[in-house]
TIDRENFI-108026 format. One record per atom (N, C-alpha, C): residue in one letter; x, y, z. Coordinates in steps of 0.2 Angstrom, whole numbers, plus 5000, padded with zeros to 4 digits. Layout:
BEGIN
AXYZ...
***
This chain:
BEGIN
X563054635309X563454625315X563054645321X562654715320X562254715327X561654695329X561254655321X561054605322X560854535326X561654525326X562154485327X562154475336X562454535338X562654555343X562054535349X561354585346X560854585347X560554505349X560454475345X560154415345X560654375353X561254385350X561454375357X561454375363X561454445364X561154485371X560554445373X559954435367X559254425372X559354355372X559654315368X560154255373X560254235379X560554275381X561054275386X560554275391X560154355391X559554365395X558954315397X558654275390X558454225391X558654165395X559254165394X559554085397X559754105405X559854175407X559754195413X559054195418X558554215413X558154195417X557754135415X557954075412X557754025412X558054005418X558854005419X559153965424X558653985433X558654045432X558254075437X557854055437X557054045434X556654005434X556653925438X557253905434X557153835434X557653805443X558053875444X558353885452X557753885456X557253915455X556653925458X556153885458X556153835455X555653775453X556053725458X556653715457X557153655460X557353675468X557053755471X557253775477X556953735482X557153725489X556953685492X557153685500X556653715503X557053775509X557353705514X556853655514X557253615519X557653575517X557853575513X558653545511X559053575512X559253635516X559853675518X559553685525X560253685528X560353695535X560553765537X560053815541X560053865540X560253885550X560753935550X560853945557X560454005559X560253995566X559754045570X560254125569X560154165567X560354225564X560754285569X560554265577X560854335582X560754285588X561254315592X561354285600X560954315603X560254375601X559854405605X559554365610X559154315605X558454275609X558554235601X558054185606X557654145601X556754145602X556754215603X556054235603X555854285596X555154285595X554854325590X554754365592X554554445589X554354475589X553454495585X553754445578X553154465574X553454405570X552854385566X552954325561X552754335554X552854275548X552554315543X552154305541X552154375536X551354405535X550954415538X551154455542X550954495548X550654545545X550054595548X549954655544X550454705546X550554765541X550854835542X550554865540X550554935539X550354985536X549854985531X550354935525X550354955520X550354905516X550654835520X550854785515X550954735522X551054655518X551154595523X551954605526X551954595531X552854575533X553154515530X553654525528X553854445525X554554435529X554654435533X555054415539X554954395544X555254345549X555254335556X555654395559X555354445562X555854475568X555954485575X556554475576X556954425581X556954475586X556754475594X556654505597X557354535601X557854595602X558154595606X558254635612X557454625614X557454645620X557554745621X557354755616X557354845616X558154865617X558454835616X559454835615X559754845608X560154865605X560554865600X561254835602X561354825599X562154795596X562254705597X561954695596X561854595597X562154575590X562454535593X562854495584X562454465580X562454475575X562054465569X562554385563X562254345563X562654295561X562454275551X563054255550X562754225542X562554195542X561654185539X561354115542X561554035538X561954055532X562354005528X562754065525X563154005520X563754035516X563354065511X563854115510X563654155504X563954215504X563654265496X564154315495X563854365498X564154415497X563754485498X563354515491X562654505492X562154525486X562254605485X561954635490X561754685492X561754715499X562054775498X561954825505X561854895505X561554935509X561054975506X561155005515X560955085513X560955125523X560355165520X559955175524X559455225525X558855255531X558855315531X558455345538X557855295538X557555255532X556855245533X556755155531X556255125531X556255045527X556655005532X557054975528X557554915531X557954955535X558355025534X558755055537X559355055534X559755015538X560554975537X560254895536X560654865531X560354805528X560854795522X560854725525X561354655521X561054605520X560954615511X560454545507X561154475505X561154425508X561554375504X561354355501X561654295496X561354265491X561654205492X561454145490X561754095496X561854035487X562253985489X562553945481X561753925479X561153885481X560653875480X560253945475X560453995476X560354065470X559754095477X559654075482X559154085488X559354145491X559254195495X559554255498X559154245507X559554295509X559454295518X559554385516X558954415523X559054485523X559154475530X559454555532X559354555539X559554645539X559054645542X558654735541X558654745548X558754825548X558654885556X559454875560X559954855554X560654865561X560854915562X561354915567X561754985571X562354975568X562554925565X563354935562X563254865558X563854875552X564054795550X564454785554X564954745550X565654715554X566154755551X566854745555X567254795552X567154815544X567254735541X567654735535X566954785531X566354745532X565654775527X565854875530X565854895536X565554935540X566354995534X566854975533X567455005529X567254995521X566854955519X566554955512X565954985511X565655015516X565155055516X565255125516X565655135524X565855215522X566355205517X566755165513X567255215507X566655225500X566255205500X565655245498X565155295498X564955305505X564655335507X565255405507X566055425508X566355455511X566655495501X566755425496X566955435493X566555475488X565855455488X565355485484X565055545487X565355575489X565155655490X564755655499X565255625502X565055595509X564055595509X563755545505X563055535504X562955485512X562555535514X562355465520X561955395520X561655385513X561355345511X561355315505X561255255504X561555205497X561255165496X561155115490X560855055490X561355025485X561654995486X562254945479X562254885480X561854855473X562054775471X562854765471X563154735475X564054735473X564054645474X563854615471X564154535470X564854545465X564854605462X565454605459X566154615463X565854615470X566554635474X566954595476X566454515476X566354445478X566854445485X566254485490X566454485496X565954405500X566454355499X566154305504X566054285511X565654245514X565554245522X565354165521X565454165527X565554085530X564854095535X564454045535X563954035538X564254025546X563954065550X564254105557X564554155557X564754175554X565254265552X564754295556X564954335559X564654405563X564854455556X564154465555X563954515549X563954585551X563554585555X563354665558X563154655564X562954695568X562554715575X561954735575X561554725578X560954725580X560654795581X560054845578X559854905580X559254905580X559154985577X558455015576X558455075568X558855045564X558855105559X558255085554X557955125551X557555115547X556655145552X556555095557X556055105559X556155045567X555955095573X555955035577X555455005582X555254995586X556054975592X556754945589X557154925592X557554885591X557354815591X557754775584X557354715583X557854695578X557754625575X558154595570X557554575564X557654615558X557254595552X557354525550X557154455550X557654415546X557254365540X557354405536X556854375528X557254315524X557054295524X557254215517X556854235511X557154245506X556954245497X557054175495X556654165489X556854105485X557454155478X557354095475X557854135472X557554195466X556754205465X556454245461X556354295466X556354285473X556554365477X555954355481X555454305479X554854295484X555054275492X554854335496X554954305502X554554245504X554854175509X554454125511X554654125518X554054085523X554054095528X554654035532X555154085536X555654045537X555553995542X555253985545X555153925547X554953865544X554853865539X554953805532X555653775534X556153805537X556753775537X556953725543X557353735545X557653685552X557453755557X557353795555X557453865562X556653845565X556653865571X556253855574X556053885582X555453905585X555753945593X555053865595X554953895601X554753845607X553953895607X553453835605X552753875606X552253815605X552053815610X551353755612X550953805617X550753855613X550253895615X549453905608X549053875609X548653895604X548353975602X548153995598X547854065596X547354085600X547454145601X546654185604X546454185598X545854185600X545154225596X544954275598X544854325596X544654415600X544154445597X543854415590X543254435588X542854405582X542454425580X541954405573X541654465569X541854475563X541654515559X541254495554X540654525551X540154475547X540054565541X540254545537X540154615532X539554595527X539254655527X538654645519X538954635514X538754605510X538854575503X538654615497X537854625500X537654665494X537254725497X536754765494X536354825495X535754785501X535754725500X535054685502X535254655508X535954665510X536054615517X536054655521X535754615527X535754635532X536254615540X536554625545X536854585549X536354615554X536254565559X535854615564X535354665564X535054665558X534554725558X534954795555X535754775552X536054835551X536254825545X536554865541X536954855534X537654875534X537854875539X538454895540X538954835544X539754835542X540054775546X539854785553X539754725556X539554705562X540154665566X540354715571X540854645576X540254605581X540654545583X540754505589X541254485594X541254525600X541754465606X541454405607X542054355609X541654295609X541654275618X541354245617X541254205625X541654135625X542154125630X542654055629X542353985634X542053955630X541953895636X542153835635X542253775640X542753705637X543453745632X543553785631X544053775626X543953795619X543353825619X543053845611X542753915614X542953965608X542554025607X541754015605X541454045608X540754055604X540454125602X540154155598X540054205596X539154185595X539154155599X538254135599X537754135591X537154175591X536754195586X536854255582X536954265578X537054305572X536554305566X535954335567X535454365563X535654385558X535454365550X535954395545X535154395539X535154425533X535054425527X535554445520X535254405516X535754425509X536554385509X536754395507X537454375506X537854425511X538454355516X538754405518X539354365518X540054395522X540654385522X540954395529X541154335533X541354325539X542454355539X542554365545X543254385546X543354365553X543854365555X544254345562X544854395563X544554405569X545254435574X545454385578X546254365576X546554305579X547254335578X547654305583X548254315586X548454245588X549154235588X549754185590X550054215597X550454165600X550954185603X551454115607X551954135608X552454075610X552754085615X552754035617X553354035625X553854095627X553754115634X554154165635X554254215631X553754225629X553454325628X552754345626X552654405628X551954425627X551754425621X552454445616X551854485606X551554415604X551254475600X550654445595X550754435588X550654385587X550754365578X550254345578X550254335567X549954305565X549654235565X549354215562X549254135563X549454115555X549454065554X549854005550X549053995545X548453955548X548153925545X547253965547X546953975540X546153985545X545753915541X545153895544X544853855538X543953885541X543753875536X542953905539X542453845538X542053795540X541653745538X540753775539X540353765536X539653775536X539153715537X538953715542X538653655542X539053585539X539653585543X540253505543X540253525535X540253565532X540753565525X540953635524X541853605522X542353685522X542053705517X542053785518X541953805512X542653895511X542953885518X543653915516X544353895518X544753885515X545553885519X545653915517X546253965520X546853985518X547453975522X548253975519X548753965524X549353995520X549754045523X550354085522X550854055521X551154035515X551854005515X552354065513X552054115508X552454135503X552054175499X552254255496X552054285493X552554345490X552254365482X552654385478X552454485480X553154515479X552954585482X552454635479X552454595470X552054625468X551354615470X551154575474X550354575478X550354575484X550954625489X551154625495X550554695497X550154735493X549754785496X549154735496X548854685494X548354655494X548254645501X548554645504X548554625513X547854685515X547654745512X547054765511X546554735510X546354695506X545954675506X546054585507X546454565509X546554495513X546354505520X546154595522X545954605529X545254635528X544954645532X544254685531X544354765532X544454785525X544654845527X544454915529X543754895531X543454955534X543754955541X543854905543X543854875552X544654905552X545154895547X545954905545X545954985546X545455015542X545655075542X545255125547X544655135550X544455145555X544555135564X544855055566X545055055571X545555005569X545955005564X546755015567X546554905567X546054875567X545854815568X546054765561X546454715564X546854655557X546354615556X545354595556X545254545555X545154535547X545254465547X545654435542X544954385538X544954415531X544354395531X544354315529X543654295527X543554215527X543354215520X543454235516X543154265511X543654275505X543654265498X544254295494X543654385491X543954425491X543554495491X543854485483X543754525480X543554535471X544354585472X544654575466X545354575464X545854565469X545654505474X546254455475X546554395473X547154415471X547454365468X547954325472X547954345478X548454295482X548354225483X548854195483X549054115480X548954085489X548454095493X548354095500X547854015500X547254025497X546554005498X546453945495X546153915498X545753855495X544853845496X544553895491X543853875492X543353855488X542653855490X542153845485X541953885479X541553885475X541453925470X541153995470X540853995475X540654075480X541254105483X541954055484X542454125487X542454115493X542054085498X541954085505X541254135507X541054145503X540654205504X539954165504X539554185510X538854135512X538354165508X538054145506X537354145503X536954105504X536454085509X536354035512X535554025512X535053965512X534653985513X534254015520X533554015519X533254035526X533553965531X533553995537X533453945542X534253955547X534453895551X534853895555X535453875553X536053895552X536753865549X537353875555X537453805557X538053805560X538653795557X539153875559X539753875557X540453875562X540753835559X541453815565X542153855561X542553905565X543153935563X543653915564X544153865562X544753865567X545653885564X545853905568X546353955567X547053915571X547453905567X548053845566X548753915567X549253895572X549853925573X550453875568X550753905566X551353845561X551553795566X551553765571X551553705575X551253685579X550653685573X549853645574X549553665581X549453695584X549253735590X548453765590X547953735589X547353765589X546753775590X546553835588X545853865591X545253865587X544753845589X543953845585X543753875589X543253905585X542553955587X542053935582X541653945584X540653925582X540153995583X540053995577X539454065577X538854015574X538054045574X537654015573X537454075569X537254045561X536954105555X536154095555X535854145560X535254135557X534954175553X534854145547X534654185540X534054185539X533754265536X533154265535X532854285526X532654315526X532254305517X532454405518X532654405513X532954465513X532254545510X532254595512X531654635511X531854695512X531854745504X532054805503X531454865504X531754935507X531154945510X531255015503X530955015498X531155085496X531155145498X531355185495X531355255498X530955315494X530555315501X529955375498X530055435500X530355465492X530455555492X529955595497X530355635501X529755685503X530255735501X529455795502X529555865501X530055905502X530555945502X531255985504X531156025505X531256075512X531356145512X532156155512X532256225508X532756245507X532756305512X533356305515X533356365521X534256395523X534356425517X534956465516X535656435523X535156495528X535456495535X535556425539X535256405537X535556335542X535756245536X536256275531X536356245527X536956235528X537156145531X537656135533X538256075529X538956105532X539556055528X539255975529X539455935523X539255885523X539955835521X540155805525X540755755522X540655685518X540755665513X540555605511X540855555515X541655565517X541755515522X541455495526X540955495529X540555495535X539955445532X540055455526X539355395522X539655335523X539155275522X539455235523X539655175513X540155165513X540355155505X540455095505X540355065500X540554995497X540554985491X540954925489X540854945482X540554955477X539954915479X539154935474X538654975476X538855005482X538255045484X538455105491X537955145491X538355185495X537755195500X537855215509X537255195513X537355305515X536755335513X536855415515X536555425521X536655455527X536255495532X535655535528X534955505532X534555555528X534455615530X534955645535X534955705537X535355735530X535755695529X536355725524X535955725515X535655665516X535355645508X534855725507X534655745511X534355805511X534455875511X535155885513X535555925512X535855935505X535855885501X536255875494X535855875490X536055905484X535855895477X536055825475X535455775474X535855735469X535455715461X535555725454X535355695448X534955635451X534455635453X533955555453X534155505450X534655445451X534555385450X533655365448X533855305441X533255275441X533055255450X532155275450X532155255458X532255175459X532155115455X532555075458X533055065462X533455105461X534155125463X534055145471X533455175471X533555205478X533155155482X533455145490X533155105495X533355155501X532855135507X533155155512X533355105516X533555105524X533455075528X533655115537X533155085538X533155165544X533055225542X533755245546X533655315545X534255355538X534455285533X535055285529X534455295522X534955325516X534655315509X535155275506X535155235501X535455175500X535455185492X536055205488X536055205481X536355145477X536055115474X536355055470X536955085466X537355085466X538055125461X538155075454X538255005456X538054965451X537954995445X538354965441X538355025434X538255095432X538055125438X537855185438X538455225436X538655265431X539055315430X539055385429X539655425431X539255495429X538555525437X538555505439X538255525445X538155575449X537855635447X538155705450X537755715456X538155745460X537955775467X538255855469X537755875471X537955955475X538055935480X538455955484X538555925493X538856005496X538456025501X538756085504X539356075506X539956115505X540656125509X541056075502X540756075498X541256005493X540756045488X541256045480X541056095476X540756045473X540056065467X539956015464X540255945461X539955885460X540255845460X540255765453X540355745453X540155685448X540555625450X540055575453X540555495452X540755465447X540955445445X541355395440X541355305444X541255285438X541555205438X541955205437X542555155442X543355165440X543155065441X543355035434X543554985433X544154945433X544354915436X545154895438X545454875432X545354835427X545654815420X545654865417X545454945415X545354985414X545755045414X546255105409X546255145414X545755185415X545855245419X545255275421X545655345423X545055415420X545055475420X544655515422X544855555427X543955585431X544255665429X543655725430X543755805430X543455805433X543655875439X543055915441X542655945436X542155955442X541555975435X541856045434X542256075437X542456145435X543056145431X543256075428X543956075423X544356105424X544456125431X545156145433X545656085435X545456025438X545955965440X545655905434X546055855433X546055765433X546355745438X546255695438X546655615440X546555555434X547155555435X547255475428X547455425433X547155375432X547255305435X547255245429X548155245433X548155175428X547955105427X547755055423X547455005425X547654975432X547254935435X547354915443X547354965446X547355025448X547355045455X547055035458X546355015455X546054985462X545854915460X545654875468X545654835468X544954795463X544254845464X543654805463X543354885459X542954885456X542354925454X542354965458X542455055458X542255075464X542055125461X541555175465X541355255462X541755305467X542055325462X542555395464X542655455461X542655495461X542455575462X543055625464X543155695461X543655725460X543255795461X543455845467X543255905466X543955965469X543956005467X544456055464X544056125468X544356155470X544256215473X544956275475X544956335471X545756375472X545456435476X545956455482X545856495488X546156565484X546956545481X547456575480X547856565473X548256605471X548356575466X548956515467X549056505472X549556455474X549556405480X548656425480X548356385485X547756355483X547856285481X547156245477X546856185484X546556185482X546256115488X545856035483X546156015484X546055955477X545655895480X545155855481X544955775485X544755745480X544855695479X544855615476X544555585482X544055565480X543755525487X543055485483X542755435489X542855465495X543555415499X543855435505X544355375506X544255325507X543655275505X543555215507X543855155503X543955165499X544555125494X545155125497X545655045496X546155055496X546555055488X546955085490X547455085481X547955055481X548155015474X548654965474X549155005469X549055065466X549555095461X549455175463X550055195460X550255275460X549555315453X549455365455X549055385451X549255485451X549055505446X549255555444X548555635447X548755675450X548355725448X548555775446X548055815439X548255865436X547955925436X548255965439X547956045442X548056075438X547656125434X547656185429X548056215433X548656265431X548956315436X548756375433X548756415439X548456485438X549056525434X548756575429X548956625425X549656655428X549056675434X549756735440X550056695446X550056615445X550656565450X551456585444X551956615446X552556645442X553056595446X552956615452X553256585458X553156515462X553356455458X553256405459X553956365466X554056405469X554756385472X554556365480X554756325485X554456275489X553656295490X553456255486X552656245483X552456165482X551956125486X552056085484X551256045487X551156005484X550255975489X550455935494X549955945498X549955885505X549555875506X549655805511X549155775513X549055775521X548655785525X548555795533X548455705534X548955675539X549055635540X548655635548X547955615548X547555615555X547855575560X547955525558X548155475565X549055495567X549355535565X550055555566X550055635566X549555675565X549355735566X549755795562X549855745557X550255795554X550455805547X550455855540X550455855536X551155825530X551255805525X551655755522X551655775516X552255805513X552255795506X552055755501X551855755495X551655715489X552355765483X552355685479X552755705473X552455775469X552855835467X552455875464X552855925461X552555925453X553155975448X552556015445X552856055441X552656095436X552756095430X552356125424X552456115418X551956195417X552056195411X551756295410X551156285411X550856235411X550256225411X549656205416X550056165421X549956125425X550356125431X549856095437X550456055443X550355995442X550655965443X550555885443X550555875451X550455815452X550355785460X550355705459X550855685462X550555585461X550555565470X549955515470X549955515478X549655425477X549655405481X549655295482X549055295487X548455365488X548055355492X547655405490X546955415491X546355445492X546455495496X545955565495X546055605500X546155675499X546155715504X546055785501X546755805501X546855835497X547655875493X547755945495X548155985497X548156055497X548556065495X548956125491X549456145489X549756195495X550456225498X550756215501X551356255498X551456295502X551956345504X552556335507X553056325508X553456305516X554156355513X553956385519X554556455519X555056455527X554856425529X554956385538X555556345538X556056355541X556656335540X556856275544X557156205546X557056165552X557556185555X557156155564X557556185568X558156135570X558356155574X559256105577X559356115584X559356085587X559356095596X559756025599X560056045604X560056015609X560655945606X561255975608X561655925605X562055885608X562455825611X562255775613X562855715612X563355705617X564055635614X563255565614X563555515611X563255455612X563655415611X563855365613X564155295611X563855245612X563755195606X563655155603X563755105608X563455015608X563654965609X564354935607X564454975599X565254945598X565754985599X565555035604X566255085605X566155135602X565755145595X565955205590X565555245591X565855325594X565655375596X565255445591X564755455594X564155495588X564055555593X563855605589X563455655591X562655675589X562355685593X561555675591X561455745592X561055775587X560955835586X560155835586X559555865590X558855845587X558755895583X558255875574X558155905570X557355885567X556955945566X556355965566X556256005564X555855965557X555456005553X554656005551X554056055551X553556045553X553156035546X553456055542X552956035535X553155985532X553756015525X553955945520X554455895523X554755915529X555355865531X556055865529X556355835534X557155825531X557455825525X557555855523X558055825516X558855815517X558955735521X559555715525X560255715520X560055705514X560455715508X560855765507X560555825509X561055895509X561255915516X561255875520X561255915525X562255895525X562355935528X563455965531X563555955536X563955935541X563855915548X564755935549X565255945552X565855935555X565855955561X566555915565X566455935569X567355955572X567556005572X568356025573X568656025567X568056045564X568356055555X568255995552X568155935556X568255865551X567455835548X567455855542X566755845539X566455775543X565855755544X565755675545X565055655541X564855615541X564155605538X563355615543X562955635541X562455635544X562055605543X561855545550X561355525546X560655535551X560255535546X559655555549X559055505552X558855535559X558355425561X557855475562X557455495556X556755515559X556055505563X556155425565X555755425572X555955455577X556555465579X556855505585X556855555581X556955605577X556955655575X557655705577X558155675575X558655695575X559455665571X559755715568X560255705565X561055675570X561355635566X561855575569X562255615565X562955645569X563655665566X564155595566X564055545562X564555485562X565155515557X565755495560X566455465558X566855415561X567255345554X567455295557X568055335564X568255385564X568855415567X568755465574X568155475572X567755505579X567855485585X568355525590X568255515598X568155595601X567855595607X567855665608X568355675611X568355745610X568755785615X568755845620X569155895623X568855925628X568155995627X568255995618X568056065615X567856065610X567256035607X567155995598X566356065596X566856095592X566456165589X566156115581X565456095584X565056075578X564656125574X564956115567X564556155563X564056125558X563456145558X562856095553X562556165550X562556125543X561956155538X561556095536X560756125536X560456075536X559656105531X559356075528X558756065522X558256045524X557756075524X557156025520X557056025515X556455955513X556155955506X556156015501X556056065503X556056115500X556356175498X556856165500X557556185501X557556235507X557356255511X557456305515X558156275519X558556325522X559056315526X559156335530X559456285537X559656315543X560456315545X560856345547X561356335548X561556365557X561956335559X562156315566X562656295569X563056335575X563656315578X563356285583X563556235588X563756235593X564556215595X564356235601X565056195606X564756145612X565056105611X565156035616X565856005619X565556015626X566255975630X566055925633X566555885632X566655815636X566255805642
***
């Protein structure tokens, strides 16, 4: 009978996601007529697959003007999939699901509508006033009429104010919504703003240099030019290009690039549609030293080694030049989704490629002027790594076979290429060993002092790379851990394993961070303990410290607000300098009447919402409030009207 049962079940599951499947082969964005989503504007903000942080955008969002509360429409019929509140992400956000099996998001609001906004707090209020939530509820089979006023228009999650508005197929793949009837006004072609030419190999050169080279172009007749471009070896071309439309300044993406070589393409690619499981690729579909350095989207022309995005159409090289000697005319041009376009022309003059080996000299050693050495500051690639011969001198390293070694200028140049095991001394960094981390592979590094690992499970990264692990304890409850160097991007979570100290007893708000430079400030990482160990898992490279937080957050300056739709809040700012809010436990009432707290950590402040809140002449607020860590602060005020 359970058998029985059994075969049944994965039946069911089967024919579920067959049906699914076969919704998604027969879906068909423009045979549904889809309505403009808010009364804001019919202007962009940003298009999709646009870069972010961390991953492609897969929405158009809708500009409202640095405003909240704009009506938010159903863009068709359908039911209520999902609705979900939170400080961070989408924020406030309503996924429908439309008869097609197709789904509409619309992320960052300031309210739903009555009916959703009363199905939300009797959840949020019933389950232990939680400020926050994510429920599938098709079982509620709340339906909406294409035009309903759904929600109102905000900044929750991350902002400015703005309208998120994503279209799924029915497999959950975001596509790009102007596939549909929706549409804004734009007969403006792309800038062009730069050229990027990266080495390929140990042996390339761009300009006399081995390192990525940009170009500004010069705009004449109508065409960018980015003139001559001296190169050897194998390289890889990228663009800095931008869109924009009528009646407002931002910048988007472009739609379309194609790259031709002497009058034959040898790349396209063109953004319809991408699945979330290769939404971090957006790393390497950009040039990411130029991404992570200066904050620059150029987009390469090139497929880079473990991209799988369903983007490209190229030659057998990938778009990547390998060309002979001599003169190569290339034309780049760059397409807005309503055919609007821009060419550029660079001119590849290639020469015969010439490696200058490196001849060891003599080293003195001199205690007193022995200086820290950061490997970050080397320059890294996947097969080789380029060292300052100020620094190559400073370092111990295990001699590679000398083929391996090359200079060029004033750089030492290691072939890493198969090379494994790789030990280096480096002053300010404890001894050391690279490893081959192979991406179909998992992978497992120690310091050489077998106090830490790191386990990396297959794919974390994306190409072959040489990575390294060293461990250093100040304290017994203060370790310093780097996994580096950080010039890798990572596509998976990965584990570090700390030996914990004998006389660590007191494991209590303890936890690793990472210094976050370009926001200046330090961030938790996941971190437990076992008798043995600390564990740590972090989605980036980087040096790690273990971390104390005994600091309480602070509470100031309390504050009536009213909303666009009427409904009155009290803003309390809240500030904490280490692990952060933990919005989850925070207590908030005000005249005794509990409400919920919710927390908008770009403004850095805590929101006292009740649907029944108005003020009055004397509201004695009382808040208890958390961080990560548990520390606690507790606080009265008084506010008058």
């Amino acid at each position: 009978m359970r058998i029985l049962c059994l075969l049944l079940f994965i039946g069911i599951l089967l024919q579920a996601g067959s049906l699914t499947a076969q919704s998604d082969r027969t879906f068909n964005p423009a045979e549904a007529t889809y309505l403009w989503p808010t009364n804001a504007s019919r202007h962009l903000t940003s298009t999709f697959a646009e870069t972010r942080s961390r991953h492609f955008h897969a929405a158009l969002d809708i500009k409202t003007w640095g405003q909240r509360g704009y009506e938010i429409y159903a863009t068709r019929d359908g039911i209520l999939h999902r609705i979900a509140v939170s400080p961070t992400g989408y924020g406030k956000v309503i996924y429908l699901k439309h008869d097609d099996g197709s789904y509409s998001v619309y992320a960052h609001l300031m309210s739903f509508n009555e009916e959703l906004q009363q199905f939300a707090d009797s959840i949020r209020f019933v389950e232990g006033f939680t400020p926050s939530f994510d429920r599938v509820v098709e079982d509620q089979q709340i339906r909406v009429q294409q035009g309903d006023v759904i929600a109102y228009s905000g900044a929750s999650g991350i902002g400015p104010p703005h309208l998120h508005f994503e279209l799924r197929r029915p497999d959950h793949s975001p596509f790009n919504p102007l596939h549909t009837n929706l549409t804004v006004r734009d007969n403006i072609p792309p800038t062009i703003s730069g050229l990027s030419v990266e080495p390929l190999s140990s042996r390339s050169t761009i300009e006399g240099t081995k390192q990525v080279f940009t170009r500004n172009p010069r705009r004449q007749n109508g065409t960018y030019h980015f003139g001559t471009v001296e190169v050897s070896g194998a390289v890889g071309l990228g663009l800095d290009v931008y869109d924009q439309s009528n009646g407002v300044s931002n910048a988007y993406a472009v739609y379309e690039l194609s790259m031709s070589v002497n009058g034959r393409e040898r790349f396209y690619s063109r953004v319809d549609s991408f699945s979330y499981a290769e939404t971090r690729q957006m790393f390497i579909d950009r040039v990411y030293p130029l991404l992570r350095d200066r904050r620059k989207a150029y987009q390469r022309l090139f497929v880079a080694d473990g991209n799988t995005l369903p983007f490209y159409r190229t030659n057998r090289q990938q778009g990547r030049l390998r060309l002979p000697p001599g003169e190569h005319a290339v034309t780049i041009r760059a397409t807005d989704f309503f055919g609007n376009q821009s060419t550029a022309v660079v001119n590849l003059r290639v020469k015969e490629s010439a490696t200058e080996r490196f001849a060891e000299r003599p080293r003195t050693f001199s205690p007193e002027k022995v200086r820290a050495v950061d490997i970050n500051d080397w320059r890294w690639f996947d097969n080789w790594v380029m060292i300052p011969e100020e620094d190559y001198r400073e370092i111990t390293v295990a001699t590679p076979d000398p083929w391996r070694l090359s200079s060029h200028r004033q750089d030492v140049i290691i072939d890493l290429k198969t090379l494994d095991n790789l030990f280096m001394n480096i002053p300010g960094m404890s001894p050391t060993i690279f490893h081959r981390m192979v991406p179909d592979q998992n992978g497992l590094i120690t310091s050489v002092n077998r106090q830490a690992m790191a386990l990396f499970p297959k794919h974390t990264f994306y190409d072959t790379v040489s990575v390294t692990l060293s461990s250093k304890r100040y304290a017994p409850d203060s370790v310093k851990v780097t996994v580096g160097p950080e010039a890798y991007p990572v596509d998976k979570s990965y584990e570090l394993r700390v030996e914990r100290d004998s006389m660590l007893t007191d494991t209590s708000r303890l936890s690793f961070y990472k210094y976050n430079e370009r926001y200046d400030n330090w961030y938790p990482i996941p971190t437990r303990f076992t008798e043995n160990h600390i564990l740590a898992e972090s989605r980036t490279l980087g040096t790690f410290i273990s971390r104390r937080d005994t600091t309480p957050p602070e509470l100031s300056r309390p504050r009536l607000h009213q909303r666009p739709d009427g409904q009155w809040l009290i803003y309390i700012n809240a500030e904490d300098k280490l692990s952060g809010i933990d919005h989850k436990r925070t207590r908030i009432s005000v005249n005794g009447r509990r409400g919920l707290a919710e927390y908008e950590p770009e403004d850095q402040r805590i929101a006292y919402y009740h649907p029944d809140f108005s003020p009055s002449s004397t509201m004695d607020i009382r808040i208890i409030l958390y961080d990560r860590m548990g520390n606690r602060t507790s606080q009265t005020f008084q506010l008058g009207r």
